[in-house]
C-alpha positions as a Markdown table, in Angstrom:
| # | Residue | x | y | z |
|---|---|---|---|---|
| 1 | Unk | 87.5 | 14.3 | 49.5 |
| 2 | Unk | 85.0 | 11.6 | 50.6 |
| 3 | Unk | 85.9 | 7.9 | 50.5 |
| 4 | Unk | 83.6 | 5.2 | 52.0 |
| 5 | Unk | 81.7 | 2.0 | 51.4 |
| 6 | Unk | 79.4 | 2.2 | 48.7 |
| 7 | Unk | 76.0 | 1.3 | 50.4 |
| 8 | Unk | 76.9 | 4.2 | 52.6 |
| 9 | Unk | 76.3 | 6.6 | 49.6 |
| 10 | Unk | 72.0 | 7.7 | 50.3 |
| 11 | Unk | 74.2 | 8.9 | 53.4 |
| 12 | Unk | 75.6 | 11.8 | 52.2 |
| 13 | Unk | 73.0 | 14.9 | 52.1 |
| 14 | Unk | 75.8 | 16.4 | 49.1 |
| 15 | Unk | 74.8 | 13.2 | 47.0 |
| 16 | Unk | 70.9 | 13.8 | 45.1 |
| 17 | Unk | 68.7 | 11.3 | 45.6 |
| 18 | Unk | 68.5 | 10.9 | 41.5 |
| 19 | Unk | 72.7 | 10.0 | 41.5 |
| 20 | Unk | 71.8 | 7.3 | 44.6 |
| 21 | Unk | 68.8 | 6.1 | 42.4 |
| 22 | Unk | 70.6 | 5.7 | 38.7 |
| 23 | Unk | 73.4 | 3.8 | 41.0 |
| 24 | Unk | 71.3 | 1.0 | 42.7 |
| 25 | Unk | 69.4 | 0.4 | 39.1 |
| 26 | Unk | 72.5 | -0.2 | 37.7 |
| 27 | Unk | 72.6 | -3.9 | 36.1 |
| 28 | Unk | 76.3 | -4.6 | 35.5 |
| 29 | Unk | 75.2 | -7.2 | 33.0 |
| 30 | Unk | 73.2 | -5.3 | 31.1 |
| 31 | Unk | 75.0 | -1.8 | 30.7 |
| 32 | Unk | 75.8 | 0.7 | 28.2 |
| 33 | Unk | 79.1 | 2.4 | 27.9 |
| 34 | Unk | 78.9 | 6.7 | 28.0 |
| 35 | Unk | 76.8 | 9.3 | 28.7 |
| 36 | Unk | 73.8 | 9.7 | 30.9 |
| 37 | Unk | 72.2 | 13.2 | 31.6 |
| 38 | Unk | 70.3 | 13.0 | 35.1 |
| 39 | Unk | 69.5 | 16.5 | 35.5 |
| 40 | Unk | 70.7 | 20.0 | 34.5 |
| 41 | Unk | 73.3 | 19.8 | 36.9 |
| 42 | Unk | 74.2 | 16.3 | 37.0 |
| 43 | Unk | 75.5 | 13.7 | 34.8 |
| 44 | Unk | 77.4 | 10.3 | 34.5 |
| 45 | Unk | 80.0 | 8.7 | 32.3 |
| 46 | Unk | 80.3 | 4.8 | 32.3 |
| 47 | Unk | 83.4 | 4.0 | 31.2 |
| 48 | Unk | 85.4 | 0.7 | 30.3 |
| 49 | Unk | 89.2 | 1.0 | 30.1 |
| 50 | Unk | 92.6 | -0.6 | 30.8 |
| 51 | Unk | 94.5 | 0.8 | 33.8 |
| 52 | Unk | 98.2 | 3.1 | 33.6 |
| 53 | Unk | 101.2 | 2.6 | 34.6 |
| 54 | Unk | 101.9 | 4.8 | 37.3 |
| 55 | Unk | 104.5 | 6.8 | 35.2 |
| 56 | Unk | 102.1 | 7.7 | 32.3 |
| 57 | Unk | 99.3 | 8.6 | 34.8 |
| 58 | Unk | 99.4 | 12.2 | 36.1 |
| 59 | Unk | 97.1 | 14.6 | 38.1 |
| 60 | Unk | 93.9 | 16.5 | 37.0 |
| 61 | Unk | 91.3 | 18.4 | 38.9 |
| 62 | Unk | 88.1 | 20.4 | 37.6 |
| 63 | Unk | 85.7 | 23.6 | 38.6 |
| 64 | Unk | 82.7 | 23.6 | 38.4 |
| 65 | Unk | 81.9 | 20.1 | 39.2 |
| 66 | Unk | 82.7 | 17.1 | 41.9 |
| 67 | Unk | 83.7 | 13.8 | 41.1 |
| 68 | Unk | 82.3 | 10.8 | 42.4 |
| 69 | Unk | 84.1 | 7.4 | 40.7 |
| 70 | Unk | 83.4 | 4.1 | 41.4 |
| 71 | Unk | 84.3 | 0.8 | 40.1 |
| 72 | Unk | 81.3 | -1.9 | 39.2 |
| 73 | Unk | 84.4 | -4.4 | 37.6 |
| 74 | Unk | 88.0 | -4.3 | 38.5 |
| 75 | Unk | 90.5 | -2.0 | 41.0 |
| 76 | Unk | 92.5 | 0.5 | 40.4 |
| 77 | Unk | 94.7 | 3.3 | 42.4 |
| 78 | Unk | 93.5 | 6.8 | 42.4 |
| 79 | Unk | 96.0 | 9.3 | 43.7 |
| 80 | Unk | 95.7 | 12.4 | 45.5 |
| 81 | Unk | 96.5 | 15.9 | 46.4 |
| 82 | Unk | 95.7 | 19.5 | 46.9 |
| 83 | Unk | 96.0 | 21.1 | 44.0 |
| 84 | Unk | 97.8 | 24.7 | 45.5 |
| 85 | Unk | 101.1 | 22.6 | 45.5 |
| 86 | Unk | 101.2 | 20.9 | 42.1 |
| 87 | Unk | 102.4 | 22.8 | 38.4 |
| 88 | Unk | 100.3 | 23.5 | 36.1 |
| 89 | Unk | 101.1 | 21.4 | 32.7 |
| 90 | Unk | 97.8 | 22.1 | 30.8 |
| 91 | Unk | 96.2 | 25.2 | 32.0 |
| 92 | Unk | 92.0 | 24.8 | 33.3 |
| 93 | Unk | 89.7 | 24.5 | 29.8 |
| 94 | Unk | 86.5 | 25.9 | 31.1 |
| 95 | Unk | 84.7 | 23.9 | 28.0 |
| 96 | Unk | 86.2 | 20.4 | 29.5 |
| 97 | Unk | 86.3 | 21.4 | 33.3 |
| 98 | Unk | 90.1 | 20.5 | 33.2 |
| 99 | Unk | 93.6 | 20.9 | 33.9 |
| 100 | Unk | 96.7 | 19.0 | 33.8 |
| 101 | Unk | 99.5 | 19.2 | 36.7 |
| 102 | Unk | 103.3 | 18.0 | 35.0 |
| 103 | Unk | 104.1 | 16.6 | 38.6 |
| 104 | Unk | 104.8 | 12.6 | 38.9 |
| 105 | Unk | 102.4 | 11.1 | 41.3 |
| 106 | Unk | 104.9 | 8.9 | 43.0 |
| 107 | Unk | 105.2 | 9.5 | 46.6 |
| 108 | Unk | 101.6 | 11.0 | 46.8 |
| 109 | Unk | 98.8 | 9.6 | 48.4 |
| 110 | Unk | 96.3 | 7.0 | 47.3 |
| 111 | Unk | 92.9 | 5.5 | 47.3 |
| 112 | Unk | 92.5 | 1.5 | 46.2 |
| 113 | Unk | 88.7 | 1.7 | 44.7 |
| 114 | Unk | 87.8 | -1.8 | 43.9 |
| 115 | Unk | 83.8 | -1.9 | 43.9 |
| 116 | Unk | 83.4 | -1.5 | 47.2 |
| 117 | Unk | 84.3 | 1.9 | 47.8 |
| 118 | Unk | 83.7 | 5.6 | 46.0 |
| 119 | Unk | 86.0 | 8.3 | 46.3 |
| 120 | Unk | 84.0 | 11.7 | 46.2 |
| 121 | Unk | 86.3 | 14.5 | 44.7 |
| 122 | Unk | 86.1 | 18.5 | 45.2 |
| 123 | Unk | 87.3 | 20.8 | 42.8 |
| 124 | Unk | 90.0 | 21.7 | 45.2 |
| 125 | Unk | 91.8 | 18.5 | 44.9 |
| 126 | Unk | 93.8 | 16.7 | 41.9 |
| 127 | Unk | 93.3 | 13.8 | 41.3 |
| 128 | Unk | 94.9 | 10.8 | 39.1 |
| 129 | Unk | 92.7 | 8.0 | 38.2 |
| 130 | Unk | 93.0 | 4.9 | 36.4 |
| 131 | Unk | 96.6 | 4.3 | 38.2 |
| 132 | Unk | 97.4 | 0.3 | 37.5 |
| 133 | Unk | 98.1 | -1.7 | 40.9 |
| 134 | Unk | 101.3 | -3.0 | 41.4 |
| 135 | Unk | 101.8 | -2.6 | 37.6 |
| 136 | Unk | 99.5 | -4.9 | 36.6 |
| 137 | Unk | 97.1 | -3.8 | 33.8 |
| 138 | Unk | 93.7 | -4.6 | 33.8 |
| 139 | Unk | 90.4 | -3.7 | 32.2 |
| 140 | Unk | 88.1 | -2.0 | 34.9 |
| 141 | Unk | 84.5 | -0.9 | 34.3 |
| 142 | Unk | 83.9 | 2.3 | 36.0 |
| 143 | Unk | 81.1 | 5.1 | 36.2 |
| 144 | Unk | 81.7 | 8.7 | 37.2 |
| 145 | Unk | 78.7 | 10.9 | 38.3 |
| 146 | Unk | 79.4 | 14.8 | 37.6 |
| 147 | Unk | 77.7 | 17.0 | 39.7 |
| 148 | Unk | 77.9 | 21.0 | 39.3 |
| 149 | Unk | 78.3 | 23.5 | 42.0 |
């Protein structure tokens, strides 16, 4: 896992120069909500939702591709772990690149992304995004780039 500012991103030899160059076009004024296909092997949801509580919210982790989310309105908590010591709820679906762990995230780890920051996610790792702050709900605006091993 990678976290850091997001200016820092061209940084990163693991990020193409195509994900660095569809981020810094973004106009947050301007933008459409869903999918955009950069490449064969990369692509990027932009998403507009309302934060969990932190009991609803579990972990998830994929395969074949890392995560990189990051917030362009809003914050909200993403929590962490390594995915060896979790139980499986929803075994991996190789057509969604998922799985579901049944443990609670309390106690674990956690990132605060709040537009300043990315968090770059391996398969390895679980992860559970859209975690509310302090319980408070709110509606965050949030793109994550895909990119296949």
């Amino acid at each position: 896992m990678i976290v850091d500012k997001i200016e820092k991103l061209k940084l990163y030899k693991e990020i193409p120069g195509e994900v660095v160059q569809f981020l810094s076009e973004l106009d947050i004024n301007n933008i459409k909500l869903g999918k955009r296909v950069l490449s064969d092997c990369i692509y990027v949801n932009i998403e507009e939702y309302n934060t969990k509580d932190i009991e609803v919210a579990s972990f998830e982790s994929h395969d074949k591709y890392i995560d990189i989310q990051l917030l362009l309105r809003g914050s909200e908590n993403i929590y962490y772990a390594s995915r060896d010591n979790l139980s499986v709820k929803v075994p991996y679906d190789e057509t969604r690149d998922i799985a579901f762990y049944s443990d609670s995230i309390q106690g674990y780890p956690y990132i605060k992304l709040d537009g300043t920051n990315f968090m770059m996610i391996y398969p390895h790792e679980a992860h559970a995004p859209q975690v509310s702050i302090n319980g408070l709900t709110q509606k965050v605006l949030k793109v994550v780039v895909k990119i296949k091993l």
